[in-house]
N, CA, C, O and CB atoms as a CASP TS submission, in Angstrom:
PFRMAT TS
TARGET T0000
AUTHOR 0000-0000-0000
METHOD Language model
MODEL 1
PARENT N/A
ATOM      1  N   UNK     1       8.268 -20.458  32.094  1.00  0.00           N
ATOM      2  CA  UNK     1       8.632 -20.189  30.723  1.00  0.00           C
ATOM      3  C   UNK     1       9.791 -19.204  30.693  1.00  0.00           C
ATOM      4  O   UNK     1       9.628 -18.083  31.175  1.00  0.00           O
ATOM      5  CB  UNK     1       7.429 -19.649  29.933  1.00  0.00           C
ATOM      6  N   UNK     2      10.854 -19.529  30.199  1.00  0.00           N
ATOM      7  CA  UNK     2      12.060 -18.610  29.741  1.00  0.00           C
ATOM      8  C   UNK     2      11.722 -17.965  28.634  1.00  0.00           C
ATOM      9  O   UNK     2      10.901 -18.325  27.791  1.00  0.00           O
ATOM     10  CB  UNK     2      13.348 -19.306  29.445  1.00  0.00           C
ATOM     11  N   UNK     3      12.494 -16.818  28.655  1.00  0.00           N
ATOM     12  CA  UNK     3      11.697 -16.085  27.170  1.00  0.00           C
ATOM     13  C   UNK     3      12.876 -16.128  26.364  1.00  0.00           C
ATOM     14  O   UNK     3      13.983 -15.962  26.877  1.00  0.00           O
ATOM     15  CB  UNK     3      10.986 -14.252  27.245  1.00  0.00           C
ATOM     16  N   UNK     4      12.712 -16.353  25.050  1.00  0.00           N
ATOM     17  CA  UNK     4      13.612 -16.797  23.749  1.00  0.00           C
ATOM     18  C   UNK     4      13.055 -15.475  22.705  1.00  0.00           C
ATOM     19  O   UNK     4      12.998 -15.825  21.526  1.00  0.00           O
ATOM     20  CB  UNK     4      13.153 -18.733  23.025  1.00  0.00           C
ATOM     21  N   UNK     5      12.859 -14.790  22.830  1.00  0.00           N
ATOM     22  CA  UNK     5      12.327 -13.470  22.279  1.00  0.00           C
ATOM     23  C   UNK     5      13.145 -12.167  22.572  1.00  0.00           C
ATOM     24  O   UNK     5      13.074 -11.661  23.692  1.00  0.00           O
ATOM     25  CB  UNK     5      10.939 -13.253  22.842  1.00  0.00           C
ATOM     26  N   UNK     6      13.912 -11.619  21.597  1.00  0.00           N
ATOM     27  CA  UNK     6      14.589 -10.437  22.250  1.00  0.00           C
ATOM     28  C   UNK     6      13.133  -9.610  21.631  1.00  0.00           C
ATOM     29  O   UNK     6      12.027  -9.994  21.252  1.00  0.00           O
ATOM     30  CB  UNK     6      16.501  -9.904  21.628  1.00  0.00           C
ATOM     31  N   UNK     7      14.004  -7.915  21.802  1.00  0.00           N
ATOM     32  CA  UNK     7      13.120  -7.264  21.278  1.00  0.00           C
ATOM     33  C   UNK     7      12.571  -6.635  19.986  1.00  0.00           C
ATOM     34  O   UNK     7      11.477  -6.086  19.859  1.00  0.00           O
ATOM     35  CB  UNK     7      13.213  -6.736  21.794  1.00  0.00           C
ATOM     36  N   UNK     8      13.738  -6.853  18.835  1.00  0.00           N
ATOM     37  CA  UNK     8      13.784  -6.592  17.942  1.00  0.00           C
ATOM     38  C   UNK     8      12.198  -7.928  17.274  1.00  0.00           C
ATOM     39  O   UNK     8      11.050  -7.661  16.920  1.00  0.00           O
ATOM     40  CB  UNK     8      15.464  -6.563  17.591  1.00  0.00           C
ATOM     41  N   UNK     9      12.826  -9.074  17.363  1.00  0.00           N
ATOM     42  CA  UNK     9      12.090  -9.930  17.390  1.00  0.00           C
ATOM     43  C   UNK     9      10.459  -9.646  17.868  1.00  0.00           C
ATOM     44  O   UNK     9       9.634  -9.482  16.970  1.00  0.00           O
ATOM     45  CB  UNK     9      12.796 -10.750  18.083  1.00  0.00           C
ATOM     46  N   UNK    10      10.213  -9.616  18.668  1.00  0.00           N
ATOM     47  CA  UNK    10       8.904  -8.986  19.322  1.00  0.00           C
ATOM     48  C   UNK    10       8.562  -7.607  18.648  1.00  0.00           C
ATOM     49  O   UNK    10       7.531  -7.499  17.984  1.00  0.00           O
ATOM     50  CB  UNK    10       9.117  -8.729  20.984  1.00  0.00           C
ATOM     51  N   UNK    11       9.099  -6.953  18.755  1.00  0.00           N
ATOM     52  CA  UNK    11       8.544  -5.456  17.547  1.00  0.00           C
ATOM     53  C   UNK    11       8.045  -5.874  15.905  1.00  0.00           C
ATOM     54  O   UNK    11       6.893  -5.847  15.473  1.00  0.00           O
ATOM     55  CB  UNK    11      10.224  -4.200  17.180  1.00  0.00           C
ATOM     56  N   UNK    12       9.144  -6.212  15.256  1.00  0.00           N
ATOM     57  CA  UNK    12       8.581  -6.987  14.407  1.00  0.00           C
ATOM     58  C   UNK    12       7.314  -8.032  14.125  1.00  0.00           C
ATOM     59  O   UNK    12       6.513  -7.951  13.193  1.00  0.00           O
ATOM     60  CB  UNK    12       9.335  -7.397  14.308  1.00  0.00           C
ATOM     61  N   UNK    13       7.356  -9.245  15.401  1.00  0.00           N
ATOM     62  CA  UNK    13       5.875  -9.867  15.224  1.00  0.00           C
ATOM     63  C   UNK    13       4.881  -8.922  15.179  1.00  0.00           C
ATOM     64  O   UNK    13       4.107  -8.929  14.222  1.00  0.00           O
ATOM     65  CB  UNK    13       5.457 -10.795  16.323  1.00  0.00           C
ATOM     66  N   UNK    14       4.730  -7.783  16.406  1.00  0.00           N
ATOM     67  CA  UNK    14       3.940  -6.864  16.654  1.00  0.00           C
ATOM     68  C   UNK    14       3.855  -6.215  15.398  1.00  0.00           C
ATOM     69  O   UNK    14       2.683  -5.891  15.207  1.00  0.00           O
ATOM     70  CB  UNK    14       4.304  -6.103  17.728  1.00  0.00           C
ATOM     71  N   UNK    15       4.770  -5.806  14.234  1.00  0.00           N
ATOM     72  CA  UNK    15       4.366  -5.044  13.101  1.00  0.00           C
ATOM     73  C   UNK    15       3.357  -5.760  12.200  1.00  0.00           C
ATOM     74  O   UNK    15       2.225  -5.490  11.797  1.00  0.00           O
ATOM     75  CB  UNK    15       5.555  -4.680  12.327  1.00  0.00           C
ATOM     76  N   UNK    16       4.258  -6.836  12.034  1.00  0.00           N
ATOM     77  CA  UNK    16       3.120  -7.427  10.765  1.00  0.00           C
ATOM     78  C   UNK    16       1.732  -8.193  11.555  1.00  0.00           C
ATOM     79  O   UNK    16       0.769  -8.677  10.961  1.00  0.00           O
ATOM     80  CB  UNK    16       4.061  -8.900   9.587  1.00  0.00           C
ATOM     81  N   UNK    17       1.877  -8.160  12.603  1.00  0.00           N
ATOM     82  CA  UNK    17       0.429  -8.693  13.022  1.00  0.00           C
ATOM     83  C   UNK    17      -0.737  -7.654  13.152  1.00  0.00           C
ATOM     84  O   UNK    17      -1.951  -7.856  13.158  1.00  0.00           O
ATOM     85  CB  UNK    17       0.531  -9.382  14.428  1.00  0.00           C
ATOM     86  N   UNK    18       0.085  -6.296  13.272  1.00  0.00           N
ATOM     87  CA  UNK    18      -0.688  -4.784  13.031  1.00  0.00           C
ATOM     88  C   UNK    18      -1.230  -5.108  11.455  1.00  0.00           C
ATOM     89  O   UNK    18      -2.394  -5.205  11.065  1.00  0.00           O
ATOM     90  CB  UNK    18       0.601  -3.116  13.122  1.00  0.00           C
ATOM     91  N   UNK    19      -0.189  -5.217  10.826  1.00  0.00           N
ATOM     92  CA  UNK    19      -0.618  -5.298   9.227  1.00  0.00           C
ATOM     93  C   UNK    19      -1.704  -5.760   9.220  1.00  0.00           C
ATOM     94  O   UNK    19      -2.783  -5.177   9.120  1.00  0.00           O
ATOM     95  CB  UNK    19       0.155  -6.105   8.258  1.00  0.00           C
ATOM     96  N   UNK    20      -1.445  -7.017   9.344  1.00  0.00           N
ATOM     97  CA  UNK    20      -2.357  -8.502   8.606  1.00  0.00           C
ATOM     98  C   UNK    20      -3.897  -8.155   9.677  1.00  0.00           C
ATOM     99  O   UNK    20      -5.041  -8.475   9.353  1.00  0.00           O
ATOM    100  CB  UNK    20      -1.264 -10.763   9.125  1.00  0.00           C
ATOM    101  N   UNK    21      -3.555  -7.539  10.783  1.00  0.00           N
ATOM    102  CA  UNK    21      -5.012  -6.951  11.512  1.00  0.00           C
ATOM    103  C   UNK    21      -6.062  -5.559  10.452  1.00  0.00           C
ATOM    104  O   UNK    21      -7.277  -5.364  10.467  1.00  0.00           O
ATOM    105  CB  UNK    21      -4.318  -6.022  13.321  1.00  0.00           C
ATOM    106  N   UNK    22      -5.024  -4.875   9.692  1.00  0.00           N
ATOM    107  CA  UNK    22      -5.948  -3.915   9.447  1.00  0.00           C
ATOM    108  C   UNK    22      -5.822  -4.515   7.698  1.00  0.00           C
ATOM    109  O   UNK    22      -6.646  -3.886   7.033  1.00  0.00           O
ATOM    110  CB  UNK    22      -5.477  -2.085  10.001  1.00  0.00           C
ATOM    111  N   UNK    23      -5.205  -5.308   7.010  1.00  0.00           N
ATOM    112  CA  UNK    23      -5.891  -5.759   5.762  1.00  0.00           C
ATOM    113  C   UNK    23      -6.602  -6.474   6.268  1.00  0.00           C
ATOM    114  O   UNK    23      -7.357  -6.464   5.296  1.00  0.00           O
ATOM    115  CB  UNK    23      -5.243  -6.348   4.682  1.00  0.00           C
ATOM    116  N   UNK    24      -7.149  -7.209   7.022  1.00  0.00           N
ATOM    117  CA  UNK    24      -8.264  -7.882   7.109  1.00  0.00           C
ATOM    118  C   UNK    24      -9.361  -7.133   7.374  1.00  0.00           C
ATOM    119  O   UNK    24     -10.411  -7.396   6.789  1.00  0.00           O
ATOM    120  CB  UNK    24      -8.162  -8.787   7.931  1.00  0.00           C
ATOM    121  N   UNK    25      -9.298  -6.228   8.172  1.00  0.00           N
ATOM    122  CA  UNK    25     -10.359  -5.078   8.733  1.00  0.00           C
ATOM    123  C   UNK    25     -10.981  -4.237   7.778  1.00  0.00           C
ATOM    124  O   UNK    25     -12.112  -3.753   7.820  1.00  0.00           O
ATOM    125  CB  UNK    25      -9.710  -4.084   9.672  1.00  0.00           C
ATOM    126  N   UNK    26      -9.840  -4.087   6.649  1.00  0.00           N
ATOM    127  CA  UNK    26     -10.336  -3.132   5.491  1.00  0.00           C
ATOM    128  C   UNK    26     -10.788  -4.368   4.317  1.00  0.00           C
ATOM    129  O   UNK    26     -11.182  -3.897   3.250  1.00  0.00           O
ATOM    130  CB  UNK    26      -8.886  -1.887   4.859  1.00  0.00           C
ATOM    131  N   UNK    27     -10.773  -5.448   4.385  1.00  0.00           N
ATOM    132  CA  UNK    27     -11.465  -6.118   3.736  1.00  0.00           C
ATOM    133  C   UNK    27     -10.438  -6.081   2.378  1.00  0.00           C
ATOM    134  O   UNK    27     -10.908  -6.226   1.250  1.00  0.00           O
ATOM    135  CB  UNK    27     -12.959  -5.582   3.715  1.00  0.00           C
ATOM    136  N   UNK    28      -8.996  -5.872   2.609  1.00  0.00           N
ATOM    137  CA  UNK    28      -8.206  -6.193   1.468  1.00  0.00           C
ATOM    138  C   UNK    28      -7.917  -7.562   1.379  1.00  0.00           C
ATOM    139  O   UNK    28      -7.809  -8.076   0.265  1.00  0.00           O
ATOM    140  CB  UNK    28      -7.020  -5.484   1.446  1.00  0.00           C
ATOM    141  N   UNK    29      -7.723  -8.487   2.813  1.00  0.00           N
ATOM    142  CA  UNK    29      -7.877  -9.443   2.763  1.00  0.00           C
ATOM    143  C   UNK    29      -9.163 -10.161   3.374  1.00  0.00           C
ATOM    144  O   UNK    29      -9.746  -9.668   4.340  1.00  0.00           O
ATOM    145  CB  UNK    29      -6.908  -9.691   3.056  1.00  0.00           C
ATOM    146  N   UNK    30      -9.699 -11.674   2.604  1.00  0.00           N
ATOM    147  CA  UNK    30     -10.503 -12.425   3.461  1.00  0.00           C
ATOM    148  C   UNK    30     -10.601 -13.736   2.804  1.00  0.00           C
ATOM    149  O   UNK    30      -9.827 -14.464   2.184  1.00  0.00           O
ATOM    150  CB  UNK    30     -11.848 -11.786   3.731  1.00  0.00           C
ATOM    151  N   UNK    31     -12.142 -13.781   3.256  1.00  0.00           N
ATOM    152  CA  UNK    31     -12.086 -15.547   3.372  1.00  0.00           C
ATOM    153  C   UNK    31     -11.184 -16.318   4.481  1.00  0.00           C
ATOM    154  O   UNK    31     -10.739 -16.279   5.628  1.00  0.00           O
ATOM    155  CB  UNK    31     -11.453 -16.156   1.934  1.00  0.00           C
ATOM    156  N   UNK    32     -11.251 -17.040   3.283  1.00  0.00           N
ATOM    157  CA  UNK    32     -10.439 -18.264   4.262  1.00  0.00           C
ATOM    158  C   UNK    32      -8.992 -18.223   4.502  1.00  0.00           C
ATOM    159  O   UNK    32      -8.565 -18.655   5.573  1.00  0.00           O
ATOM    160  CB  UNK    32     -10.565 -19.694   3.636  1.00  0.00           C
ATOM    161  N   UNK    33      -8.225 -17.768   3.654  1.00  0.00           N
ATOM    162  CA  UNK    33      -6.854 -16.762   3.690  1.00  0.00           C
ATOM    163  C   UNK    33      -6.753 -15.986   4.945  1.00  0.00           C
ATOM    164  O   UNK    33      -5.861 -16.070   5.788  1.00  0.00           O
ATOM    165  CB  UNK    33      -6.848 -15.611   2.471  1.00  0.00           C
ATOM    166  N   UNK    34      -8.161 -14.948   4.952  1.00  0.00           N
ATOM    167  CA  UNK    34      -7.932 -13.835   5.540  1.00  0.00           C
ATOM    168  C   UNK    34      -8.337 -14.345   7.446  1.00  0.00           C
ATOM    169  O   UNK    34      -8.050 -13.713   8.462  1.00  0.00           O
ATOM    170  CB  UNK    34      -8.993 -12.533   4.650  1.00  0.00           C
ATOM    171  N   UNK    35      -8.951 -15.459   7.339  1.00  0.00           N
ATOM    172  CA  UNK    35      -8.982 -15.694   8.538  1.00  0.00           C
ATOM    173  C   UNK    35      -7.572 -16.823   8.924  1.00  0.00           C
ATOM    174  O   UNK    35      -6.705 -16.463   9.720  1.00  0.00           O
ATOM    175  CB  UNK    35     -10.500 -16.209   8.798  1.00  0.00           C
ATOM    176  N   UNK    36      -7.556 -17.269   8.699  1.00  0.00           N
ATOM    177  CA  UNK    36      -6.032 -18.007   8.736  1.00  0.00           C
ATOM    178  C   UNK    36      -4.482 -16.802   9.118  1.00  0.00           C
ATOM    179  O   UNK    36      -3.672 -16.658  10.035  1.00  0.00           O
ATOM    180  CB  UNK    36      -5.814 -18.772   6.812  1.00  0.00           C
ATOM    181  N   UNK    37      -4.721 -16.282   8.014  1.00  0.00           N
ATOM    182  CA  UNK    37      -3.522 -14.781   8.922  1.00  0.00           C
ATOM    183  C   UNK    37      -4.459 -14.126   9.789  1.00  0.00           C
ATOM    184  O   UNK    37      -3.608 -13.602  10.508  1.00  0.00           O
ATOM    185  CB  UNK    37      -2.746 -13.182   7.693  1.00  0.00           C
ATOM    186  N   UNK    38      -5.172 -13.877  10.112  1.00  0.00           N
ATOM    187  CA  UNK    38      -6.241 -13.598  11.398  1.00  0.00           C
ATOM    188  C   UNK    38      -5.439 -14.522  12.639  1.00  0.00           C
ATOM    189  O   UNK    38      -4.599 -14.089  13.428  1.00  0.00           O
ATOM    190  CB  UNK    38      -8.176 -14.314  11.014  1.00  0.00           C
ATOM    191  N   UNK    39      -5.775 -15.401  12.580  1.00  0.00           N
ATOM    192  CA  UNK    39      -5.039 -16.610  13.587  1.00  0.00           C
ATOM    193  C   UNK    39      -3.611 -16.567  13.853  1.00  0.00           C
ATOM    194  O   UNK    39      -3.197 -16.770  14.994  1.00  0.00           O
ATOM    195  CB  UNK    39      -5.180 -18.045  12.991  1.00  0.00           C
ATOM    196  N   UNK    40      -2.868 -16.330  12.934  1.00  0.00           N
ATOM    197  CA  UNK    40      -1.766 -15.806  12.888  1.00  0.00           C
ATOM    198  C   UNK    40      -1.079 -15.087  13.249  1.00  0.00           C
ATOM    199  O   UNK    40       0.071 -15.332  13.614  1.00  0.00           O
ATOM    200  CB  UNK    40      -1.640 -15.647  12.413  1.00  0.00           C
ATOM    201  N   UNK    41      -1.788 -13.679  13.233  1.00  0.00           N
ATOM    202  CA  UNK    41      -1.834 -12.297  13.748  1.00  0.00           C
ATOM    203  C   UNK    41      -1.773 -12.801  15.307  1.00  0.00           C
ATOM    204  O   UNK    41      -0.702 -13.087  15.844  1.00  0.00           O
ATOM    205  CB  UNK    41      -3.299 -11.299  13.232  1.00  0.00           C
ATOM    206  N   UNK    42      -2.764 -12.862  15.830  1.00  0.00           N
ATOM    207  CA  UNK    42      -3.156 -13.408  16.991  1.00  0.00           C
ATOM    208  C   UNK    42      -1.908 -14.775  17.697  1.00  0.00           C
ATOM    209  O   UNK    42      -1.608 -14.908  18.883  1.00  0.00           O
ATOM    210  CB  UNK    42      -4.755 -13.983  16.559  1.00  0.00           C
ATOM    211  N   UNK    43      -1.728 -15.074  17.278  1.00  0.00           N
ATOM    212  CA  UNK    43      -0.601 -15.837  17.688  1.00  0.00           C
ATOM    213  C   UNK    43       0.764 -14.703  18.099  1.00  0.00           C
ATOM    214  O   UNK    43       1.272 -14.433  19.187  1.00  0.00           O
ATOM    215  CB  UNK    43      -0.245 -16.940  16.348  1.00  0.00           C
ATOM    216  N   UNK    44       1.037 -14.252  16.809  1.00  0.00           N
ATOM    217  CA  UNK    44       2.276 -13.434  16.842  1.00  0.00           C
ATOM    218  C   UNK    44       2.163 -12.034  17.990  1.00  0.00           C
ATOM    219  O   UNK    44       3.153 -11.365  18.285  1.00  0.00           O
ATOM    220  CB  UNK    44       2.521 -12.895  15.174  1.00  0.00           C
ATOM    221  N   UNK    45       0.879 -11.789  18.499  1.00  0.00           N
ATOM    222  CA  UNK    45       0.741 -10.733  18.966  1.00  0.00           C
ATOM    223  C   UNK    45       0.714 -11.536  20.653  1.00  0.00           C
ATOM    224  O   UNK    45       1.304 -10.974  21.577  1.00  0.00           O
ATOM    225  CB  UNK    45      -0.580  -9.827  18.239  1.00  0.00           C
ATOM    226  N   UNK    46       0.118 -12.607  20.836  1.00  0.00           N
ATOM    227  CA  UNK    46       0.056 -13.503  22.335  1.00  0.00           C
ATOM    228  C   UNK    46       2.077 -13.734  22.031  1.00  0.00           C
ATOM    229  O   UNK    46       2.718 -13.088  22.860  1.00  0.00           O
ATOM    230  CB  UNK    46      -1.432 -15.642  22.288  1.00  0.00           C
ATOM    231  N   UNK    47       2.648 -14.245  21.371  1.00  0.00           N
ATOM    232  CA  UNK    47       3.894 -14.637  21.621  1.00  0.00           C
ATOM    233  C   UNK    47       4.629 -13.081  21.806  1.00  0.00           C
ATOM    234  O   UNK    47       5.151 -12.816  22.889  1.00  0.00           O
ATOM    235  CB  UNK    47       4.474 -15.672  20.364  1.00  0.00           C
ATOM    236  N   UNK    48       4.636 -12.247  20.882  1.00  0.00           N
ATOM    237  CA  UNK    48       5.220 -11.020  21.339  1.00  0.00           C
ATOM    238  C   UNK    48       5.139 -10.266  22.736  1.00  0.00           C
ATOM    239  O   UNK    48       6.080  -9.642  23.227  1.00  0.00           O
ATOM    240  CB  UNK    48       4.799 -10.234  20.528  1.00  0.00           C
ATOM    241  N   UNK    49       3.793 -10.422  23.344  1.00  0.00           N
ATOM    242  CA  UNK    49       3.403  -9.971  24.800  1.00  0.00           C
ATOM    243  C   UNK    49       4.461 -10.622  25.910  1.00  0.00           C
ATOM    244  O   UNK    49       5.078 -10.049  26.808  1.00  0.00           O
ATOM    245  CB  UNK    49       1.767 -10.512  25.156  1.00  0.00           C
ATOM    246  N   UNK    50       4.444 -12.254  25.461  1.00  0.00           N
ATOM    247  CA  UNK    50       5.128 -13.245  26.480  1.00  0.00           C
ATOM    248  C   UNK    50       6.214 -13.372  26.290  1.00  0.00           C
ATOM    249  O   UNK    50       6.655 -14.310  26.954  1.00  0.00           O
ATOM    250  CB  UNK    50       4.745 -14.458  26.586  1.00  0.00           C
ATOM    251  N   UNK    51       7.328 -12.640  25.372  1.00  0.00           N
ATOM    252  CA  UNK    51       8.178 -13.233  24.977  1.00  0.00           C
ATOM    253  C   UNK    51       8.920 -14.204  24.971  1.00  0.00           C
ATOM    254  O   UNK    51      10.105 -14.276  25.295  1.00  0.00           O
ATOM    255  CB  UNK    51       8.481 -12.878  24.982  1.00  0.00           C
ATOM    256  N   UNK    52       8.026 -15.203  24.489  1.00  0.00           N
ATOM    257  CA  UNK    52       8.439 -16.714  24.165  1.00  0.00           C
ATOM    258  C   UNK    52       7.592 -16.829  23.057  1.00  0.00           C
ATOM    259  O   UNK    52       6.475 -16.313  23.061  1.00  0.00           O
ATOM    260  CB  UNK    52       8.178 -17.937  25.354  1.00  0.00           C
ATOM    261  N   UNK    53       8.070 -17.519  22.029  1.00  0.00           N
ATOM    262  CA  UNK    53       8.018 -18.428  21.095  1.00  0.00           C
ATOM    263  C   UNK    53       8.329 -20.304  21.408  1.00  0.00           C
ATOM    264  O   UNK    53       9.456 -20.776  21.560  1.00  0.00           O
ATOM    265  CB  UNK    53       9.009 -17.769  20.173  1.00  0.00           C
ATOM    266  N   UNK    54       6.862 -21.217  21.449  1.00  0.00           N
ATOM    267  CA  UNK    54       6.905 -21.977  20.880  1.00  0.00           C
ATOM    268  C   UNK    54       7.855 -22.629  20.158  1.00  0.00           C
ATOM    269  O   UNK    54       8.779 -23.258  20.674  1.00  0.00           O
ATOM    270  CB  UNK    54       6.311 -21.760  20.543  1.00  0.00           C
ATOM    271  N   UNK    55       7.763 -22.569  19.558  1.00  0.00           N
ATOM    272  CA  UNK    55       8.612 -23.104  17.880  1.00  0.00           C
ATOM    273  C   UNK    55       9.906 -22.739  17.933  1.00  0.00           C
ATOM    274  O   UNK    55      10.594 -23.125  16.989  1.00  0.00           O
ATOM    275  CB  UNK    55       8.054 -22.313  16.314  1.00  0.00           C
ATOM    276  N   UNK    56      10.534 -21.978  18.938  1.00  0.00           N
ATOM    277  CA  UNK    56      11.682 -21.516  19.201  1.00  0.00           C
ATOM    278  C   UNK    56      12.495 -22.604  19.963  1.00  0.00           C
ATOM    279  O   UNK    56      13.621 -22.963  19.620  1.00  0.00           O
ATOM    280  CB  UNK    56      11.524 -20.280  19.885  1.00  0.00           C
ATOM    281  N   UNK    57      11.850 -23.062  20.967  1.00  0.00           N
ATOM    282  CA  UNK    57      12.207 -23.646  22.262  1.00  0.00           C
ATOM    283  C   UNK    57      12.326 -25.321  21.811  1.00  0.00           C
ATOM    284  O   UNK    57      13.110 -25.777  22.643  1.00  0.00           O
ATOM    285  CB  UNK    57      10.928 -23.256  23.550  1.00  0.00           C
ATOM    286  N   UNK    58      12.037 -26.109  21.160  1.00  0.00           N
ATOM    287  CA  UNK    58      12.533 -27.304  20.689  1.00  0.00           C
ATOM    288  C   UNK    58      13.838 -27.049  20.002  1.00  0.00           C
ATOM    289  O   UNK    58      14.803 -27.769  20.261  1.00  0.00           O
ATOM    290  CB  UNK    58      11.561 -27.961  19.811  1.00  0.00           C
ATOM    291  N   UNK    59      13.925 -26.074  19.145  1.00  0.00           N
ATOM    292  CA  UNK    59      15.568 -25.829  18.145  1.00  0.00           C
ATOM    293  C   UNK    59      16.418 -25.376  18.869  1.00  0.00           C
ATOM    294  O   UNK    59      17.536 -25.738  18.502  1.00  0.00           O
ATOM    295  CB  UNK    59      15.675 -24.747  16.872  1.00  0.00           C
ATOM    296  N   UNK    60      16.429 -24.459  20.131  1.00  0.00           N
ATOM    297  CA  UNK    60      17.087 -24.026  21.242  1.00  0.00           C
ATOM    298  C   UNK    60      17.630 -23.058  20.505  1.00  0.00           C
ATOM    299  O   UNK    60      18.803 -22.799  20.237  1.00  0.00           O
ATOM    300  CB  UNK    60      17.980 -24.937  22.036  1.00  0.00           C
ATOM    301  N   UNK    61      16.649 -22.571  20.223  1.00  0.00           N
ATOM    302  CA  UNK    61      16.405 -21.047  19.319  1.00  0.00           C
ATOM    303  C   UNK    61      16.686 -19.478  20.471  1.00  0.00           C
ATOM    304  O   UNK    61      16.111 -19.571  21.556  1.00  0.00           O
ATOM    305  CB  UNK    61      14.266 -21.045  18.655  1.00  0.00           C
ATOM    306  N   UNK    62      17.152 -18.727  20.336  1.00  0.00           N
ATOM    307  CA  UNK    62      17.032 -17.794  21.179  1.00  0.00           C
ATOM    308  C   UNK    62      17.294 -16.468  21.050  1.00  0.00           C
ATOM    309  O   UNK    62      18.202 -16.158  21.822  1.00  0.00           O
ATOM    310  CB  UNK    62      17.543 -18.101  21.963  1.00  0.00           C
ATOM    311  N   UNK    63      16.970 -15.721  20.531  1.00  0.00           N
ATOM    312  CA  UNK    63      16.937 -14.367  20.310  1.00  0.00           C
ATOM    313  C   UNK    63      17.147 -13.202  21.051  1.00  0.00           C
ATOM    314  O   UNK    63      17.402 -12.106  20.552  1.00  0.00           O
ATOM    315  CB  UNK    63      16.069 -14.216  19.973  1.00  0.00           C
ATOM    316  N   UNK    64      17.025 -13.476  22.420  1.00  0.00           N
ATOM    317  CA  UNK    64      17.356 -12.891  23.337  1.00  0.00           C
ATOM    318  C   UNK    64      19.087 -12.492  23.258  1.00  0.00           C
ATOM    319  O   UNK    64      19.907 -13.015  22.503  1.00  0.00           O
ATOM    320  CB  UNK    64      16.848 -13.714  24.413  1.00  0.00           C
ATOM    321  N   UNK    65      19.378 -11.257  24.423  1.00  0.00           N
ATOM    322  CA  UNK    65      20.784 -11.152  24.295  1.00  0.00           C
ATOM    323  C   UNK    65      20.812 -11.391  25.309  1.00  0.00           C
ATOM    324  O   UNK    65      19.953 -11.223  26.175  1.00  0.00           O
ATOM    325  CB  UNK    65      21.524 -10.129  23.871  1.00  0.00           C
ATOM    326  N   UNK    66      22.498 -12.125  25.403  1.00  0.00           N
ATOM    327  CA  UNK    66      22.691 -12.880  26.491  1.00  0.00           C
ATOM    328  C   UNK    66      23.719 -12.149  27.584  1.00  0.00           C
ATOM    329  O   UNK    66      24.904 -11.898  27.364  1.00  0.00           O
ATOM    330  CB  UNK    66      23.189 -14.234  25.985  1.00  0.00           C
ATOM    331  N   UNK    67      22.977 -11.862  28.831  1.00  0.00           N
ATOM    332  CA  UNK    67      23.942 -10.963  29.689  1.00  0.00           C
ATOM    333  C   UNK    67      25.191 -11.633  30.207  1.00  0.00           C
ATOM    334  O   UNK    67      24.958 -12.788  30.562  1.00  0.00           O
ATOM    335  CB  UNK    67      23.209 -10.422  30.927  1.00  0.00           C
ATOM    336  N   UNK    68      26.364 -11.282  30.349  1.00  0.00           N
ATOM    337  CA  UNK    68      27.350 -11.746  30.917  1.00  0.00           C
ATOM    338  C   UNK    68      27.623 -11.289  31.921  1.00  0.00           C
ATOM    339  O   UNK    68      28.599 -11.707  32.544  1.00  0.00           O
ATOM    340  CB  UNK    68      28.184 -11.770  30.361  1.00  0.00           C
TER
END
């Protein structure tokens, strides 16, 4: 896996997946909503670790900076 993730990119997933972790925790969000950005969270926080994105890599998407 090549990583298509710079870091700005990755800090960011990591923020709002912090978010959407503690409105769910505090019960601002739920249900079925609240588990769905649950899943979400969790996604954005496994892709931020690996830096790769999925959904990146078919569009030849890349966020990374490119060394010369």
């Amino acid at each position: 896996m090549k990583k298509n993730m710079g870091s700005a990119d990755r800090v960011i997933r990591f923020l709002i997946a912090a978010l959407i972790g503690v409105l769910y925790f505090t019960d601002i969000i739920s249900g079925t909503f609240g588990l769905v950005l649950l899943v979400i969270a969790i996604i954005f926080l496994l892709t931020s670790f690996i830096s790769f994105c999925p959904l990146y890599w078919p569009f030849g998407i890349s966020t990374c900076k490119k060394s010369e």
